[in-house]
KOLTORKOL-588711 format. One record per atom (N, C-alpha, C, O, CB): y negated, x negated, z. Coordinates in pm, whole numbers, padded with zeros to 5 digits, always signed. Glycine has a CB too. Layout:
<atoms>
YXZ ...
</atoms>
This chain:
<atoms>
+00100-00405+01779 -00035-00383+01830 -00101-00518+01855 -00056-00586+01947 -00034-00297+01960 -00217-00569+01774 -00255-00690+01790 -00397-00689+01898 -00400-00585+01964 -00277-00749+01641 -00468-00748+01916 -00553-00740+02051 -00675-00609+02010 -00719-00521+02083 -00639-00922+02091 -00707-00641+01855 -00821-00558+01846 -00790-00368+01857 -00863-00281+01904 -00887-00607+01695 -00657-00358+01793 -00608-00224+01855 -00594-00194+01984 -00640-00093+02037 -00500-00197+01819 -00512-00304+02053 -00536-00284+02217 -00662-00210+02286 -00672-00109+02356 -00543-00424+02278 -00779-00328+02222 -00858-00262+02296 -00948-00102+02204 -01021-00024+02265 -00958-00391+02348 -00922-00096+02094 -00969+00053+02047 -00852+00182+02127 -00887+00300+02132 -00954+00058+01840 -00756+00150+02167 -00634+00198+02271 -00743+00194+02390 -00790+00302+02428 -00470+00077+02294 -00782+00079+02446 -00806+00125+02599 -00965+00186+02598 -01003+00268+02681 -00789-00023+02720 -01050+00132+02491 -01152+00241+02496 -01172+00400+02426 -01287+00439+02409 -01249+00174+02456 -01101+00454+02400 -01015+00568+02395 -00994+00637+02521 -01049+00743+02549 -00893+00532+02345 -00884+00550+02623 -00878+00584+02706 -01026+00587+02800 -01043+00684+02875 -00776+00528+02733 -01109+00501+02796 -01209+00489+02913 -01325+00619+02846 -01420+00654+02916 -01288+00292+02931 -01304+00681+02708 -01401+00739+02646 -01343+00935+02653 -01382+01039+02600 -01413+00648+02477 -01246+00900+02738 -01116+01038+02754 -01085+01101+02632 -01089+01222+02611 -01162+01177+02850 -01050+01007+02549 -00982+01087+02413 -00861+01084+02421 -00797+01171+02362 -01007+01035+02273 -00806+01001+02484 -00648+01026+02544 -00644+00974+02694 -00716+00893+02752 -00521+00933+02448 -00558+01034+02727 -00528+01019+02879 -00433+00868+02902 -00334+00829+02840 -00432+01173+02934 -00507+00805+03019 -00359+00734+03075 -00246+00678+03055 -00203+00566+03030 -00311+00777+03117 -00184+00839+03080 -00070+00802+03066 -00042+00823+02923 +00045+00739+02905 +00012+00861+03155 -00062+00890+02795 -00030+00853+02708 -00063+00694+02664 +00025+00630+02606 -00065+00944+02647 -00147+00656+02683 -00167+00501+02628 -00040+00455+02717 +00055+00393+02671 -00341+00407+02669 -00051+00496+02852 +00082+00343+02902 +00227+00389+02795 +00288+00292+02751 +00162+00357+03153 +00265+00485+02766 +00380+00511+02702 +00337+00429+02602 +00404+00326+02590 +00422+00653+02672 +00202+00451+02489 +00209+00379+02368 +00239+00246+02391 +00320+00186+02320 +00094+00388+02293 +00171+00182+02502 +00191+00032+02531 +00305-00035+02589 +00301-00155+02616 +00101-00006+02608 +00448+00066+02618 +00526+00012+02681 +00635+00059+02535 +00744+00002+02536 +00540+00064+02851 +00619+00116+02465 +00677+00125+02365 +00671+00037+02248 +00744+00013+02151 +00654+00221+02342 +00530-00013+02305 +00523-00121+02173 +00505-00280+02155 +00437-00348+02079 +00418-00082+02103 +00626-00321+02291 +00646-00461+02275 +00741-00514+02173 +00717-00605+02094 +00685-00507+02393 +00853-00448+02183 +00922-00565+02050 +01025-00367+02026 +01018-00257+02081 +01076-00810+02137 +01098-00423+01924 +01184-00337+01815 +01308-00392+01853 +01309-00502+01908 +01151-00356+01642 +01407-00333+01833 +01515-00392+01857 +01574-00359+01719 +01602-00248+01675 +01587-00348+01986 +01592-00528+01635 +01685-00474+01530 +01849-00492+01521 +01905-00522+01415 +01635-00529+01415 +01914-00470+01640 +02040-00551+01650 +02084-00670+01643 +02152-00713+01736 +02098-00525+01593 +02054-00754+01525 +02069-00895+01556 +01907-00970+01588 +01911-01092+01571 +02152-00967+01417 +01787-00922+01625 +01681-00950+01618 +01633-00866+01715 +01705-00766+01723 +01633-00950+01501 +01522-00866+01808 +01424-00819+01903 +01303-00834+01889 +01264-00884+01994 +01437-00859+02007 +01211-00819+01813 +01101-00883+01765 +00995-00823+01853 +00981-00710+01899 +01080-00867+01613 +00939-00911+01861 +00771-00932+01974 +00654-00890+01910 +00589-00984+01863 +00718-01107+02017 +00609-00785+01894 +00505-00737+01841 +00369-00768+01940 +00251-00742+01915 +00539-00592+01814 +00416-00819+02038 +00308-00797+02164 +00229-00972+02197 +00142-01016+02271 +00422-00727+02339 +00312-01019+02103 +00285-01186+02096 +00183-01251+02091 +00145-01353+02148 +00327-01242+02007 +00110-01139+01965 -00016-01186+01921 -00126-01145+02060 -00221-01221+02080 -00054-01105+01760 -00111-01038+02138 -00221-00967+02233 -00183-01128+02348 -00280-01190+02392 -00169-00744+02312 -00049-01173+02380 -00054-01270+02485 -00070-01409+02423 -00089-01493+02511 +00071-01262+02573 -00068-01435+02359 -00028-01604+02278 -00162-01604+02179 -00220-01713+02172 +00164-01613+02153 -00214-01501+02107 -00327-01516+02015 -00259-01552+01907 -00340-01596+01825 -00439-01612+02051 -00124-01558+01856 -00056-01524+01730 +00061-01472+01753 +00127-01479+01857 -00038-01628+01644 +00091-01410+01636 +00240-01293+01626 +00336-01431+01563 +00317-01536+01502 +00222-01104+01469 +00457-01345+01629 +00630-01460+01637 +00601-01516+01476 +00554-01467+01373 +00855-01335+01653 +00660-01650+01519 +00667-01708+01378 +00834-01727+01397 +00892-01781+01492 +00559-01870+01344 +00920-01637+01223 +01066-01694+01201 +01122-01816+01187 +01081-01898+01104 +01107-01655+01110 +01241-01841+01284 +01306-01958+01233 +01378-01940+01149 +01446-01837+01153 +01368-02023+01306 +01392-02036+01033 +01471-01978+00913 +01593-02006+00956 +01669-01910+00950 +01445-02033+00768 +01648-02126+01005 +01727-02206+01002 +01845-02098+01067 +01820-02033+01169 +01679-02341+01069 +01977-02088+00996 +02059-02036+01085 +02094-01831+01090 +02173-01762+01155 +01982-02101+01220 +01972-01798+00969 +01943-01663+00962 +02023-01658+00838 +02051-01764+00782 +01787-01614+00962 +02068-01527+00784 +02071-01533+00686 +01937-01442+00585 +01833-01405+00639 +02202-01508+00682 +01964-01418+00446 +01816-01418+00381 +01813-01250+00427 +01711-01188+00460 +01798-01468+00175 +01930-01205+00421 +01892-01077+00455 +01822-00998+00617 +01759-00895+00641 +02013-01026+00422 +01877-01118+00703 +01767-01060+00803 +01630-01144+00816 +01529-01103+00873 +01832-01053+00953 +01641-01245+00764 +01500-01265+00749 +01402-01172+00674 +01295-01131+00719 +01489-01380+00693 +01442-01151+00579 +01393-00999+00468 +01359-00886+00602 +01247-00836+00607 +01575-00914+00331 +01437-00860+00680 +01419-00733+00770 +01317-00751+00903 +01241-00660+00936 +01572-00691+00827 +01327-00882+00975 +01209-00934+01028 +01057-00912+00926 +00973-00824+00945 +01248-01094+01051 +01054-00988+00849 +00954-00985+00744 +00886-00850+00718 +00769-00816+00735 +01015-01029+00621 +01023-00763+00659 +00946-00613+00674 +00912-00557+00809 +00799-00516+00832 +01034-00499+00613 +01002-00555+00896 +00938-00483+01027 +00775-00543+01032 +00674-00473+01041 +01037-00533+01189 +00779-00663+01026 +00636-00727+01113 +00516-00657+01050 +00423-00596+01104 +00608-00915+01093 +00546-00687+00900 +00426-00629+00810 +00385-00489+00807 +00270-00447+00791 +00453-00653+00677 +00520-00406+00828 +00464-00278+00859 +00449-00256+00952 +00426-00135+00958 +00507-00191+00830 +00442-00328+01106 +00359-00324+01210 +00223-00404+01234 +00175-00440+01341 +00434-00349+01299 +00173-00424+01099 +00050-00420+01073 +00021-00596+01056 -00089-00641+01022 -00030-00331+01193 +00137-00679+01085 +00105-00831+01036 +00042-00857+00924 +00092-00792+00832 +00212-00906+01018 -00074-00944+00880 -00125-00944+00720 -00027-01038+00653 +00008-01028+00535 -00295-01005+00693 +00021-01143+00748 +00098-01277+00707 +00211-01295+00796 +00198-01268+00915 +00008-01409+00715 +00312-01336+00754 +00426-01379+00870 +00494-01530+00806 +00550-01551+00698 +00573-01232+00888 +00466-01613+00908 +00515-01798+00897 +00615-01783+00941 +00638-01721+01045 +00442-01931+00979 +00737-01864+00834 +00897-01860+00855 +00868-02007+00859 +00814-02044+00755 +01021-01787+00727 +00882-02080+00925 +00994-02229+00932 +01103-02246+00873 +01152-02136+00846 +01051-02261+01053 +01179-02346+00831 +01314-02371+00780 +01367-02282+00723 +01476-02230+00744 +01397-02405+00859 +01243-02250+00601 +01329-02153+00508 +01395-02166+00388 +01328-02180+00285 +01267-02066+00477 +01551-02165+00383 +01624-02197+00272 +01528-02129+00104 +01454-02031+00095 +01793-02119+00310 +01575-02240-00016 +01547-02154-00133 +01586-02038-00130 +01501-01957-00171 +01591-02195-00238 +01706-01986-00091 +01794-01867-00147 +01739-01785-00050 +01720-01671-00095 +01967-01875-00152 +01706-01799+00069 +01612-01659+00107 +01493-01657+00055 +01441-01554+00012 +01581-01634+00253 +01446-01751+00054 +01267-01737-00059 +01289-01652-00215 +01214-01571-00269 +01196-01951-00128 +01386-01693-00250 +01399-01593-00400 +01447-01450-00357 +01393-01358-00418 +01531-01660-00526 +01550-01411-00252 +01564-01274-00192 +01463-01196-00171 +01459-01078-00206 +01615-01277-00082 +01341-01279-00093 +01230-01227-00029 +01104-01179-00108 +01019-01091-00094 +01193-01323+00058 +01134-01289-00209 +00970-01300-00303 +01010-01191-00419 +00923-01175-00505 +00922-01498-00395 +01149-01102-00434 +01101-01006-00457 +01086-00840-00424 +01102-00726-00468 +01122-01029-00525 +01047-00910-00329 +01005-00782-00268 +00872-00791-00153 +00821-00691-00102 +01142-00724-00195 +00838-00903-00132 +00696-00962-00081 +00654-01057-00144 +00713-01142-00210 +00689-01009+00047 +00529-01037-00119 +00461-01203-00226 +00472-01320-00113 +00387-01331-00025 +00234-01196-00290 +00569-01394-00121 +00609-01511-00043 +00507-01632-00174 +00495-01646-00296 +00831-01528-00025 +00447-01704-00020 +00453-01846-00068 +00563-01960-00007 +00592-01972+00112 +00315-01899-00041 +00610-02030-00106 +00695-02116-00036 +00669-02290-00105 +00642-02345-00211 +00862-02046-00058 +00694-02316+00007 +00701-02480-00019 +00838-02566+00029 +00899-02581+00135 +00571-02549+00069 +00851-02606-00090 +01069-02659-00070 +01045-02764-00010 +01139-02786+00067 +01199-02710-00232 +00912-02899-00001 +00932-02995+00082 +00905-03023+00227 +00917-03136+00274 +00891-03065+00032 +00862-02899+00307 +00873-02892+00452 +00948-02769+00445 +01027-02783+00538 +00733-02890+00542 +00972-02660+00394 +01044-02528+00422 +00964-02471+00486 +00996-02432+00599 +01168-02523+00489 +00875-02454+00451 +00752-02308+00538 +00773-02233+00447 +00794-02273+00332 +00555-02321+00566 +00770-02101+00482 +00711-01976+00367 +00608-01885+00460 +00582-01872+00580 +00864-01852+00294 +00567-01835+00344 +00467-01750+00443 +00479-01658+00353 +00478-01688+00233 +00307-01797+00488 +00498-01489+00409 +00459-01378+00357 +00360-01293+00369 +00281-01297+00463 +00525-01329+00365 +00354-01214+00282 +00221-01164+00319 +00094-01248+00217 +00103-01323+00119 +00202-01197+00497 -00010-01198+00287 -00114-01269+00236 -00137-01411+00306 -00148-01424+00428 -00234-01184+00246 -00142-01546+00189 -00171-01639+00235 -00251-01702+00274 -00234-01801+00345 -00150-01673+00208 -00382-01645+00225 -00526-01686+00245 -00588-01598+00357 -00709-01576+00366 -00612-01669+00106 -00498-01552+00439 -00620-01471+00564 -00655-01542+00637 -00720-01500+00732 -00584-01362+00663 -00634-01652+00625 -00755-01745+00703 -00823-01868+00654 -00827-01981+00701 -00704-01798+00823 -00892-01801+00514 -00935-01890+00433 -01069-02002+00487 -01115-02110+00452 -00966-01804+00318 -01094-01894+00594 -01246-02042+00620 -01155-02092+00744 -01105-02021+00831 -01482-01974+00691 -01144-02265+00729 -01085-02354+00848 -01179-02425+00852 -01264-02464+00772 -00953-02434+00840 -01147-02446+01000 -01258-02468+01107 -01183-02611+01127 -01079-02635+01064 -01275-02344+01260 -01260-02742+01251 -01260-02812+01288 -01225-02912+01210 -01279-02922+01100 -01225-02790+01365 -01118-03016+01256 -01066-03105+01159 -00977-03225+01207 -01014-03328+01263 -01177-03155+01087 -00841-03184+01168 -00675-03227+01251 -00673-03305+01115 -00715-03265+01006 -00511-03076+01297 -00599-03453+01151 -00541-03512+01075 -00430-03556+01100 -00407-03636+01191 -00597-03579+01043 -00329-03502+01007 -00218-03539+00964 -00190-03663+00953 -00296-03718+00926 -00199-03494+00871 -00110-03738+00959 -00063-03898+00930 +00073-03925+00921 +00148-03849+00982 -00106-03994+01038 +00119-04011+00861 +00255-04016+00860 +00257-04173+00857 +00146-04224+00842 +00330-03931+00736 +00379-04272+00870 +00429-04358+00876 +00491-04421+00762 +00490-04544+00747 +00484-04337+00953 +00548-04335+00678 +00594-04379+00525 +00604-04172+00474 +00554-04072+00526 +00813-04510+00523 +00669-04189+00384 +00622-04136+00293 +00741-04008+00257 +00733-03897+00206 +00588-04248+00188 +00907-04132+00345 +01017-03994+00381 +00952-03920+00514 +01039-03853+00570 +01208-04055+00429 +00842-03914+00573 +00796-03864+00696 +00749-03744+00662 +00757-03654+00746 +00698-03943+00764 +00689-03717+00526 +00587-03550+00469 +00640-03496+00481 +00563-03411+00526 +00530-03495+00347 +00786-03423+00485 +00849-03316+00510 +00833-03283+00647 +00801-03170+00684 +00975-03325+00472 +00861-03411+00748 +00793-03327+00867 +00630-03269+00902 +00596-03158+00944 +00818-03410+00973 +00581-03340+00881 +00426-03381+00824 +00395-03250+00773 +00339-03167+00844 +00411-03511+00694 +00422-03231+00676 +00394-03096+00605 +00356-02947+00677 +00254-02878+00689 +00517-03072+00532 +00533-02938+00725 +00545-02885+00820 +00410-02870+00915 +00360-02760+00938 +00647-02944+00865 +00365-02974+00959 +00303-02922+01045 +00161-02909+01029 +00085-02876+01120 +00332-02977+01140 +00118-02941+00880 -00001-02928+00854 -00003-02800+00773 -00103-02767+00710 -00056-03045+00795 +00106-02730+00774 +00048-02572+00673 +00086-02497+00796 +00041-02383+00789 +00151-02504+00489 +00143-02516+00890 +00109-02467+01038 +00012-02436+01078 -00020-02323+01113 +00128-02530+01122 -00048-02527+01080 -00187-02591+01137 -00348-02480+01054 -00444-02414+01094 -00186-02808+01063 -00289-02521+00932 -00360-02464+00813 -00308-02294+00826 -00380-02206+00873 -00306-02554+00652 -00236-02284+00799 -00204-02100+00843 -00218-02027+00942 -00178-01910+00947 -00091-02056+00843 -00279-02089+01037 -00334-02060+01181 -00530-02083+01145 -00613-02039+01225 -00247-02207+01322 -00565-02148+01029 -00718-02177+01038 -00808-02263+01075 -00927-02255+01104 -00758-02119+01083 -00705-02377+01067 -00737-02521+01096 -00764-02616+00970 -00698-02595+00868 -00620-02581+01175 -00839-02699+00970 -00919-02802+00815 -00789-02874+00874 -00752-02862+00990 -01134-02911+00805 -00730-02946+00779 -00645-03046+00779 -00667-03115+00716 -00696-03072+00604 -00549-03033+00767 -00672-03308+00740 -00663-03369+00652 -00539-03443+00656 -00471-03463+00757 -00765-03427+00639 -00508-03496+00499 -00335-03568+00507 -00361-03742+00549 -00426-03788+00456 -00231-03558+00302 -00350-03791+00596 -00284-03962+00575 -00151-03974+00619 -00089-03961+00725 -00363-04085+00668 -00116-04021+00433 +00040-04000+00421 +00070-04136+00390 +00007-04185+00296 +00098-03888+00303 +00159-04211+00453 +00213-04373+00412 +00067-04470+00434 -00009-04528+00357 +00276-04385+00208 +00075-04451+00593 -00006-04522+00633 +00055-04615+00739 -00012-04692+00808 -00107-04448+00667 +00180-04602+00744 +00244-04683+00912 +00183-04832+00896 +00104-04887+00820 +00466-04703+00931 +00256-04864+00999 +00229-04993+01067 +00288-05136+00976 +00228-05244+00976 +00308-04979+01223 +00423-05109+00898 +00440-05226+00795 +00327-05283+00705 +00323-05391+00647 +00538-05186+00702 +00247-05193+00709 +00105-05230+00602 -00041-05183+00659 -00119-05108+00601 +00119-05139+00441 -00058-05245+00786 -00158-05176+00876 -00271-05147+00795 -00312-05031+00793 -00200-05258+00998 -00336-05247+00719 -00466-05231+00647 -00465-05047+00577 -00567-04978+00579 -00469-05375+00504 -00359-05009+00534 -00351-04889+00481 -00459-04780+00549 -00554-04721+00497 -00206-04849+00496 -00386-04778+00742 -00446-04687+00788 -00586-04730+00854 -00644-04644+00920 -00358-04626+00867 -00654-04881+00840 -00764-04912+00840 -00866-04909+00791 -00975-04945+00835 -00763-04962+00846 -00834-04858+00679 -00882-04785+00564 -00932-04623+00560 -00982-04552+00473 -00774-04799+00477 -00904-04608+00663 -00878-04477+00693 -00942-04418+00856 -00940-04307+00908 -00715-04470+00680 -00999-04563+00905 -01081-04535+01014 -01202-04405+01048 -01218-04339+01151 -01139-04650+01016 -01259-04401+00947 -01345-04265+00924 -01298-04154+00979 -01359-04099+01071 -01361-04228+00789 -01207-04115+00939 -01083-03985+00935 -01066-03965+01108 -01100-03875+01186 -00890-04049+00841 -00986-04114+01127 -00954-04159+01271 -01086-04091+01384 -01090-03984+01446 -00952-04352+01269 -01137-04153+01380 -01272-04118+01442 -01340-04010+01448 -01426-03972+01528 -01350-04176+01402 -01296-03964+01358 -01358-03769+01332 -01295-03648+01352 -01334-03532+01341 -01385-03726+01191 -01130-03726+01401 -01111-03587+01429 -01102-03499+01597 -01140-03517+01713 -00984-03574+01358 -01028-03398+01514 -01083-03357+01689 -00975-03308+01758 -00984-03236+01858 -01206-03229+01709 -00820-03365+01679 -00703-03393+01706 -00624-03435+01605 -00632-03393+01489 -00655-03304+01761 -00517-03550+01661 -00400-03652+01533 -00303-03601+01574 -00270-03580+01690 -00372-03837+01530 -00225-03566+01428 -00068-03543+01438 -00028-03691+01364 -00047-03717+01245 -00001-03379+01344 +00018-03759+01442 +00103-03878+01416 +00249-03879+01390 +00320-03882+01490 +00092-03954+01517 +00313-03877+01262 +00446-03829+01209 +00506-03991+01170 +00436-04062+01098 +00428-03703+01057 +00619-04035+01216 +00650-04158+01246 +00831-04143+01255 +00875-04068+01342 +00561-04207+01391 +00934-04221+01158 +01033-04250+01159 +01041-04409+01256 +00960-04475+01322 +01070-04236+01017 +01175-04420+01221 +01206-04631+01246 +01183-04647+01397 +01260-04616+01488 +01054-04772+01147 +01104-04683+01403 +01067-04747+01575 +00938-04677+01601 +00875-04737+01687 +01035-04945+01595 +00871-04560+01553 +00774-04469+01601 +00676-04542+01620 +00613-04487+01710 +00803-04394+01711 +00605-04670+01579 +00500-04711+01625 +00405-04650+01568 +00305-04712+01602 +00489-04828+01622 +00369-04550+01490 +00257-04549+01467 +00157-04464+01538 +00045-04462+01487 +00259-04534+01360 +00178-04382+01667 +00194-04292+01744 +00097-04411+01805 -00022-04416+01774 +00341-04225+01795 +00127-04460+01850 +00067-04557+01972 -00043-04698+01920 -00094-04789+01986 +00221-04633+02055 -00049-04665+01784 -00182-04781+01675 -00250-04661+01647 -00363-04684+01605 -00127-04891+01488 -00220-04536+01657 -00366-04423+01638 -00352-04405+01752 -00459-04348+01778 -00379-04273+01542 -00280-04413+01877 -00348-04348+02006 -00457-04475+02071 -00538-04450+02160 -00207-04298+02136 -00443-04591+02018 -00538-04691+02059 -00686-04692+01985 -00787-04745+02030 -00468-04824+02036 -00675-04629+01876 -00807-04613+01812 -00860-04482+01818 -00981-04472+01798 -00803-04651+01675 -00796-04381+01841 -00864-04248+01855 -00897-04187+01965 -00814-04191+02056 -00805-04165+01805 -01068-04092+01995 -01094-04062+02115 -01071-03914+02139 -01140-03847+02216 -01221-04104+02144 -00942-03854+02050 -00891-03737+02066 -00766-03732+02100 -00701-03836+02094 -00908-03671+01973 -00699-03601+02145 -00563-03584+02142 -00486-03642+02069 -00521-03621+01953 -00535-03485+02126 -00374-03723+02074 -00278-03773+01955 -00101-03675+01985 -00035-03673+02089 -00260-03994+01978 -00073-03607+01854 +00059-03533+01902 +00153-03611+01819 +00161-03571+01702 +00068-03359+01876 +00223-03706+01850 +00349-03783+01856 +00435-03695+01740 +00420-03574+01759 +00422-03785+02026 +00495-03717+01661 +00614-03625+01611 +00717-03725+01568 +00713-03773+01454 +00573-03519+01480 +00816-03759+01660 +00893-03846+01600 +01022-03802+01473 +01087-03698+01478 +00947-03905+01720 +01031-03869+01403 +01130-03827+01309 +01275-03876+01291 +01293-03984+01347 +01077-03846+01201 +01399-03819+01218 +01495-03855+01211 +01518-03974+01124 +01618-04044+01125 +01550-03764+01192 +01380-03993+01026 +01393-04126+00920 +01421-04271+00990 +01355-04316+01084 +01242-04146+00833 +01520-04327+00934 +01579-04417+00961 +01729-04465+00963 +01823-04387+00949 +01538-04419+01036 +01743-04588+00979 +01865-04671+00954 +01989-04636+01115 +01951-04568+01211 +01794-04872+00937 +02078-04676+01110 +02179-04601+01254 +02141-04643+01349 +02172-04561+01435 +02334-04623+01277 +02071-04755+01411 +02011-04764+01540 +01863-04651+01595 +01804-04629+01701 +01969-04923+01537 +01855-04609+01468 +01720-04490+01475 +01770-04372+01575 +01687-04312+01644 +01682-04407+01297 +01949-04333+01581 +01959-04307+01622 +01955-04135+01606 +01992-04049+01687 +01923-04385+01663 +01908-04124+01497 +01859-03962+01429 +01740-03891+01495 +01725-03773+01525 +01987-03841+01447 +01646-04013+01511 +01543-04027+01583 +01483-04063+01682 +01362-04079+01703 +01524-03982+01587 +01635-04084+01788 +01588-04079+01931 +01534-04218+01938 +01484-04228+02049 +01706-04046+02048 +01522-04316+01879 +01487-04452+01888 +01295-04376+01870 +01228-04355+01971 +01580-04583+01736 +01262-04359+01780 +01113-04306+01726 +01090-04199+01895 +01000-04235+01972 +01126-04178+01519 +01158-04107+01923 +01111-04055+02020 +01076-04153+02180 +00970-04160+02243 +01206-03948+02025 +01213-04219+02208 +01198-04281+02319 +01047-04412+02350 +00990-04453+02452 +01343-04339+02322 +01030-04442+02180 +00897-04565+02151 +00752-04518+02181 +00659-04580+02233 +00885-04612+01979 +00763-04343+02115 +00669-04271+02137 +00648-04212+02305 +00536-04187+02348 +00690-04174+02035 +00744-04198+02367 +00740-04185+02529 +00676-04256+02584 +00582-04234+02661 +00844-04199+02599 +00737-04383+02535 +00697-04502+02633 +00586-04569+02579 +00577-04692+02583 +00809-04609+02656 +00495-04490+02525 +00331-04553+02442 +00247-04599+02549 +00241-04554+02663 +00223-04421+02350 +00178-04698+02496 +00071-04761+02598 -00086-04709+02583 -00191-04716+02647 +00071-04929+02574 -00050-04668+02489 -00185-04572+02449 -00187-04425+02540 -00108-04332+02551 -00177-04525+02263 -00297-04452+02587 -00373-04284+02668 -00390-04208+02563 -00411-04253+02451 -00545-04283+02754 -00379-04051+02602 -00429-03934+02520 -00315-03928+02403 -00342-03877+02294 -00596-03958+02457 -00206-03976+02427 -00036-03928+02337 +00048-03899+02432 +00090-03949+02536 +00058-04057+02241 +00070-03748+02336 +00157-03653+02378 +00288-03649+02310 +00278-03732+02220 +00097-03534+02369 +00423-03587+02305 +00533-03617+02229 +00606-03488+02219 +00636-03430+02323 +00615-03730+02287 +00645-03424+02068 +00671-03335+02071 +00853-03374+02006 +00903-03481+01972 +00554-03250+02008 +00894-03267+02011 +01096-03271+01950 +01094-03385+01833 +00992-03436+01788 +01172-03073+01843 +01210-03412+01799 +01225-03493+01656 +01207-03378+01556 +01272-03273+01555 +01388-03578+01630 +01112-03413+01473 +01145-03364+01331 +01090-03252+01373 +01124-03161+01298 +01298-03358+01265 +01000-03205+01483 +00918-03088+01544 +00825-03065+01433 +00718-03071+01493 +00838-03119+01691 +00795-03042+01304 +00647-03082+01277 +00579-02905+01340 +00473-02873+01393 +00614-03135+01061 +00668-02848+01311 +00584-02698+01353 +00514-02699+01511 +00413-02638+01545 +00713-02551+01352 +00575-02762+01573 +00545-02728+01763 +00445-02839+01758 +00375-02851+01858 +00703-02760+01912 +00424-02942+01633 +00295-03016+01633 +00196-02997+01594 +00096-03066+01617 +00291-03097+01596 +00206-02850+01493 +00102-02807+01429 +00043-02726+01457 -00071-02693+01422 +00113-02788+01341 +00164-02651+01576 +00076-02494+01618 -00042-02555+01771 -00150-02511+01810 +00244-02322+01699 +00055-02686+01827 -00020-02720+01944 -00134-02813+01871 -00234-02815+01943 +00077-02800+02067 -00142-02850+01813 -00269-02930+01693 -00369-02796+01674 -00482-02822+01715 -00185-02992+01491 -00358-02694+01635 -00436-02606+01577 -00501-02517+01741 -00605-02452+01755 -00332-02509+01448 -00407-02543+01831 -00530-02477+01961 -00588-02585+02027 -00702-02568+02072 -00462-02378+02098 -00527-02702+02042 -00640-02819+02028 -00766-02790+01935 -00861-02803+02013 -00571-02953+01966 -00794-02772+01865 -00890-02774+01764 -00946-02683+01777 -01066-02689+01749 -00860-02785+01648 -00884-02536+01830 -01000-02467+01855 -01032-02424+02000 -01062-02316+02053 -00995-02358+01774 -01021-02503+02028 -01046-02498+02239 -01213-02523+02185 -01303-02533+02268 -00940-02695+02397 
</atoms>
C-alpha cells in the first residue's frame, strides 16, 4: 500500500463506504509479508517516501527473484537491488525486464523510466577513475529516485586543474557526492568551493596503508571544510539515496 492508496483507504472510510474497523484490519495486515527467509516492508514507501531497496550481496538469485516478485505484485512499478551478482541478473531478467549495470551492481526491475523527468541537479565526482563503481552506484540511485545527475569522473586532487575545469558544475549544484580512494582528499577541495551539501564517500581504492579505506574515511572525518558529511566505505548507495532528498527538500 503506497501513500496514494492509503489515502483513497482513509477517504472511503471518512465517505462510509467501509467502516473503521475494516480499514484498520486492511492496514495492519499490510505492513510487510513474511517470506521465511525475508519480511518485506510494503509500508516503507507510506513512512520513508520510497519502498525497500534489495541488498544483493549475500542473497541468493533465487530469493532475490521472490522479493522482486512479491514487491511488484504488491503494486511496486520498479524495485532497486544493490550488489547484484551477474548470475542473479540472468535468473531474473527472465522473467522481469531487469536493467542491470555490471560496473556498480545496481539492477532495477520493473520499469526503469518511472521517473523519467529529474529534477534539481547532484553532482557526482570521483577522485580517479577505479572510484566509478562506487560513484555509479550512487548516481543511478540518485537517478532512480528522480534526481538530474551530473558525472565528474577523474577529477581528484593529483591533477587539480581537472576539477577546475569543472567549477560551473561545482557551483550549481544543489548537492556533491564526492567519491574519493588514497588519502580521501577530494571530499574536503569540493567542500571548500561548494555552497551546498558535500556527501563524502570514501572508498576501498588504494595501496595497504589505505587500509581498505579506512585511511580515505578517517581524512574525510577530519575535513576542514564546513557543509561535509561522511557516509560507509564504498557506501555509494546511502550517498545517493541521502543526495537525492537533499535535492528535493
Amino acid at each position: 500500500m503506497d501513500k496514494t492508496e492509503l489515502e483513497i483507504l482513509l477517504n472511503k472510510v471518512a465517505g462510509g463506504e467501509i467502516s473503521a474497523q475494516d480499514a484498520a484490519v486492511r492496514i495492519k495486515t499490510e505492513p510487510y509479508q513474511d517470506l521465511g527467509f525475508a519480511k518485506i516492508d510494503y509500508h516503507r514507501s507510506v513512512r520513508q517516501g520510497a519502498a525497500e531497496v534489495i541488498y544483493g550481496a549475500g542473497k541468493t538469485k533465487e530469493q532475490i527473484y521472490e522479493i522482486v516478485r512479491s514487491m511488484l505484485e504488491h503494486g511496486e512499478k520498479s524495485v532497486l537491488i544493490t550488489r547484484m551478482s551477474r548470475e542473479a541478473y540472468e535468473y531474473i531478467s527472465g522473467k522481469f525486464p531487469v536493467f542491470y549495470d555490471e560496473n556498480s551492481k545496481i539492477g532495477i526491475a520493473g520499469d526503469r523510466n518511472i521517473n523519467q523527468k529529474t529534477v534539481g541537479k547532484i553532482v557526482v565526482a570521483t577522485g580517479g577513475t577505479s572510484d566509478i563503481p562506487v560513484a555509479e552506484e550512487a548516481a543511478l540511485t540518485a537517478e532512480f529516485y528522480g534526481s538530474k545527475v551530473v558525472r565528474l569522473y577523474d577529477v581528484g586532487v593529483s591533477g587539480i586543474h581537472r576539477l577546475m575545469d569543472k567549477v560551473d558544475d561545482i557551483a550549481s549544484a544543489r548537492v556533491i557526492v564526492a567519491v574519493a580512494g588514497m588519502e580521501g582528499a577530494l571530499a574536503s577541495v569540493i567542500g571548500g568551493m561548494a555552497d551546498c551539501p558535500v556527501i563524502a564517500v570514501p572508498t576501498s581504492v588504494g595501496y595497504g596503508a589505505n587500509f581498505g579505506g579506512l585511511s580515505a574515511l578517517l581524512s574525510m572525518l577530519n575535513s576542514c571544510a564546513s557543509g561535509v558529511s561522511v557516509v560507509n566505505i564504498d557506501n555509494g548507495f546511502g550517498a545517493g539515496y541521502l543526495a537525492n532528498m537533499i535535492n528535493k527538500m
